[in-house]
N, C-alpha and C positions, 0 to 999 in steps of 0.2 A: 504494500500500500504506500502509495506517496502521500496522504494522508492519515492520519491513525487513528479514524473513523468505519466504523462497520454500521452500517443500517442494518438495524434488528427485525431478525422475519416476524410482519405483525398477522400473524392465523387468521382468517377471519376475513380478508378483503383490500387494508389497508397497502400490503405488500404485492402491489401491482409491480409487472412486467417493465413498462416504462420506469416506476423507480427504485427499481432494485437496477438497472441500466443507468442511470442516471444518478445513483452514487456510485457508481464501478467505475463511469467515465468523469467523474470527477477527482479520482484520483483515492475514494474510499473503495471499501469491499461491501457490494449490495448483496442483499440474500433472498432467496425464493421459500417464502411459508408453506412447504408440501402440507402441513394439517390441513383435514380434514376436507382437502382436495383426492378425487382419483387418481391413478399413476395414470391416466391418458390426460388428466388437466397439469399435471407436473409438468410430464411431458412438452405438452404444447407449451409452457410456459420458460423454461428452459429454451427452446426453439425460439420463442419472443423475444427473449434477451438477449440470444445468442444473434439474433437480427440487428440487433440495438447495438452491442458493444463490444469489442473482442478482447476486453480486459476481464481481468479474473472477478470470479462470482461467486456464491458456495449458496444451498441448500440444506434445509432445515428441516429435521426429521421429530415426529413424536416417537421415543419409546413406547410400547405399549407393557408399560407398568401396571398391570392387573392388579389391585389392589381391593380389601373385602368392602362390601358393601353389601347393607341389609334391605332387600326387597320390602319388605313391611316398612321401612323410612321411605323410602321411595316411593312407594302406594302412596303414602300419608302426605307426603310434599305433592304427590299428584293430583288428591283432592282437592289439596290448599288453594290451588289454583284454579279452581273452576269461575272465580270470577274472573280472572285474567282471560279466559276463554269467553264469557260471557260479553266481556268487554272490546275485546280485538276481533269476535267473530268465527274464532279458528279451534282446535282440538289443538289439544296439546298434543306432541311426538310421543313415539313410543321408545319409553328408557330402555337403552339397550348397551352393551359393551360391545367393544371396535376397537381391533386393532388398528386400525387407521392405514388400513392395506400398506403391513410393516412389510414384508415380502418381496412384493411386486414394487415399491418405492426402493431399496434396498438394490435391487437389479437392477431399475432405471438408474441408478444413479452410477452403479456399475460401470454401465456402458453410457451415459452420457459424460462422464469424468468430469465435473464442477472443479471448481479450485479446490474447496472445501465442503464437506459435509458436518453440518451441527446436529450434536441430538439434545431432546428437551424430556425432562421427567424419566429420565434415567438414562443409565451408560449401556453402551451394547458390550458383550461379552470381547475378550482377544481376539479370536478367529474374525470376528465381523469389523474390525479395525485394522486387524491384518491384510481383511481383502481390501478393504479402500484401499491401504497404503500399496498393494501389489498392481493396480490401474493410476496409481498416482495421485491419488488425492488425501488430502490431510485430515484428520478427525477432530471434532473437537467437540468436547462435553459440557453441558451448562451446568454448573452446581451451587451450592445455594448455604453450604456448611464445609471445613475441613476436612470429617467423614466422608464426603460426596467428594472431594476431590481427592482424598486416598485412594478408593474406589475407581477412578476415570484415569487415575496417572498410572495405578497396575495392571487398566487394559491397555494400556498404550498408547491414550490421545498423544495428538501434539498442542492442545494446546487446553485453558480451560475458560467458558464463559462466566464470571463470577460472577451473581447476581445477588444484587442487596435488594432488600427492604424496599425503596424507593421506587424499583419498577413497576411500573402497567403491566397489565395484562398478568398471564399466569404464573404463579411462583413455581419454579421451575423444581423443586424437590424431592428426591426419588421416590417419598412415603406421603407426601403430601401432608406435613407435619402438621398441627396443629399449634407446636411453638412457636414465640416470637419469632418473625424473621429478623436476621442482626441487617444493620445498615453497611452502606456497602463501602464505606474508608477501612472502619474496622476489621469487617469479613476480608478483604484485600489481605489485612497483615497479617490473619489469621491462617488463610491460606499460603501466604506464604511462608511462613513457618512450619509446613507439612511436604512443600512440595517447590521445586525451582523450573515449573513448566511455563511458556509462556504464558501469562492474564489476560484477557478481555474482559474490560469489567463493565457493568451494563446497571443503570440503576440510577432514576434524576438525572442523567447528565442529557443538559440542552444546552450548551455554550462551551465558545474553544477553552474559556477558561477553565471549565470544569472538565474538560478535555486534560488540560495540562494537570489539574490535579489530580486528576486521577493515574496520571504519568510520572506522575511526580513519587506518587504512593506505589508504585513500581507493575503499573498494567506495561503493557505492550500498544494498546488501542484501547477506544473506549468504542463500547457501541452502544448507538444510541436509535430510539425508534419514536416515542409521543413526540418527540421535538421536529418529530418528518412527518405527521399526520394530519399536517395543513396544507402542505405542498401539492400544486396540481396534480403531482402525477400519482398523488397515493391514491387508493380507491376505500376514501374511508366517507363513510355517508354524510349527510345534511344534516340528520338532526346530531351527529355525533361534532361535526365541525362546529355549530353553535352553542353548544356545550360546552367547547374550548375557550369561548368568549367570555364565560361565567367565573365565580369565584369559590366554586361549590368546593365542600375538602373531596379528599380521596378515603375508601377503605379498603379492608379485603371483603372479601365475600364467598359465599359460595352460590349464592341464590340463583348465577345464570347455568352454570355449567357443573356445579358438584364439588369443585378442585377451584382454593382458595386463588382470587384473583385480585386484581387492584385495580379500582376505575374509581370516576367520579360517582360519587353519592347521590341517587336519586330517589323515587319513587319506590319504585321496583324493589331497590335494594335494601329501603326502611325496610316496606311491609313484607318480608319474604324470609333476609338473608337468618333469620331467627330459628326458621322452620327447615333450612335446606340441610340436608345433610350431605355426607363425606361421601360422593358416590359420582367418579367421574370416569367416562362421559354419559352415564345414563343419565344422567342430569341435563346436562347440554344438549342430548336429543329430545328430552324432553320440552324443555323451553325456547326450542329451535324456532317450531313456528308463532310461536309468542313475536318473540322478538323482529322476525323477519316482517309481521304484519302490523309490528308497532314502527318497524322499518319506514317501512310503504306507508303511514303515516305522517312519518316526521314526528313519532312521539318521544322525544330523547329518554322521558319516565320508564320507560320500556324495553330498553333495548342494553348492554351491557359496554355499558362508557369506557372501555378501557384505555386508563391513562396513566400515569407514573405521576410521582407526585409534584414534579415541577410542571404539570401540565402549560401554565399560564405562559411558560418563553418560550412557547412553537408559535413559529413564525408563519404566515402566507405567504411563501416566495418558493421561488424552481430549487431542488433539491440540491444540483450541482452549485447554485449559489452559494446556501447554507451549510454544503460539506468544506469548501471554498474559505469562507469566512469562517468556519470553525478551526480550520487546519490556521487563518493565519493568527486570528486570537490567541491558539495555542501556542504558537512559534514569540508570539510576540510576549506571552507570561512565564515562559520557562527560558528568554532571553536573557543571559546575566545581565 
């Protein structure tokens, strides 16, 4: 990277074609959100990019962490929401477990050879880091505690994403802990006291300065994702961009998807996140069509805000801009 910027794969929409391209040709490393896309949407997405920009890119994979979860919680949270169904018009999804066609992504990626391959919610075993690196491509693991990166350094990543407290969207944790998560200065020096792999640390940072600090605190790169989901080329909705406008805090939650996430505070997430239980993704299948219909709305109440907690310094500008002036921010704070 000529910059030490990774755009964060945002699941979900936000991490369009064009701007995973367009932080790769700005001199950052963009990433393609394989969740809970097909391997024939990967696929063609991959192919988009590869249209776009002939700089390196990497791909972001779910673990499929199977993890317990009680069918009678889940009935119960299914009930809960019969007004939600009442009000949007729609039937809730039917809660179901998904490996997130781990298989068939694993082979695509095989043979399309990305720079890099990420995985989220757990590490893949030796052999499956072996074969990446046997077609060329690097691995890297997201983790979220010092255990989690004991773990990822003795399959043989090359590198690790460390993820504090501060991030949007999902907490990336193998067990989907129910503890504190630590903030991510601290988690940085923790980790590195277990392990000398290269860091990417991922967590609040929207500015070159928080770039350099976090370089300063011994990452490699920072990467970053809320601070890119105003930029044309993401594909993050209307009501979710006017929501970026507000002062709302952030929380975790489980209430959209099952598996504790971080977005802005709304409606939904009062009346709900009390009732959701620990059960991901039948969760998320569940309030699939909730959300898609509060979508099609424009009801922000409705739909799962995910945002990190310095939501408020994403900026409205083209991404290469933004990767641009973060890289010289940063040049210009860790100038002696």
């Amino acid at each position: 990277m000529e910059i030490p910027v990774v755009g964060a794969p945002l699941a979900g929409g936000p991490s369009m074609p064009a701007l995973v391209a367009a932080v790769s040709e700005a001199g950052g490393l963009g990433f393609i959100a394989a969740g809970y896309q097909t391997v024939d949407e990967v696929r063609r997405e991959i192919e988009q990019v590869r249209a776009k920009t002939q700089r390196p890119f990497g791909v972001n994979l779910f673990y499929p962490t199977q993890l317990p979860a009680e069918e009678a919680a889940i009935a119960e949270y299914a009930e809960s929401l019969a007004g939600e169904e009442q009000s949007y018009g729609v039937p809730c999804g039917e809660p179901r477990w998904s490996d997130d066609e781990w298989e068939g992504k694993l082979g695509l990626v095989a043979r399309a050879r990305p720079t890099v391959v990420s995985f989220t919610f757990g590490c893949p075993e030796s052999p499956i880091v072996e074969r990446l690196h046997a077609n060329g491509i690097a691995a890297w693991c997201t983790i979220t505690a010092p255990a989690e990166a004991k773990i990822a350094a003795a399959a043989g990543v090359d590198a690790l994403v460390v993820q504090g407290s501060e991030a949007g969207g999902h907490q990336a944790s193998f067990n989907d802990t129910d503890e504190a998560p630590v903030a991510l200065l601290p988690l940085l020096r923790l980790v590195r006291g277990v392990t000398d792999l290269p860091i990417v640390a991922a967590g609040g940072i929207a500015c070159g300065e928080g770039v350099a600090g976090v370089l300063s605190a011994g990452a490699s790169a920072a990467q970053i994702g809320t601070a890119l989901m105003l930029t044309p080329e993401a594909g993050t909705s209307v009501p979710q961009r006017a929501a970026f406008a507000g002062d709302a805090a952030t929380g975790l939650t489980r209430a959209f998807s099952g598996r504790r996430a971080r977005g802005i505070v709304n409606r939904f997430m009062r009346e709900h996140d009390a009732a959701a239980p620990k059960a991901y993704p039948q969760i998320h299948y569940l309030t699939a069509p909730l959300r898609a219909a509060a979508r099609s709305a424009g009801d922000p109440d409705g739909i799962n805000l995910w945002a990190g907690q310095a939501y408020q310094l994403a900026k409205a500008a083209p991404a290469a801009e933004l990767i641009q002036r973060w890289g010289a921010e940063a040049r210009a704070a860790l100038r002696p």
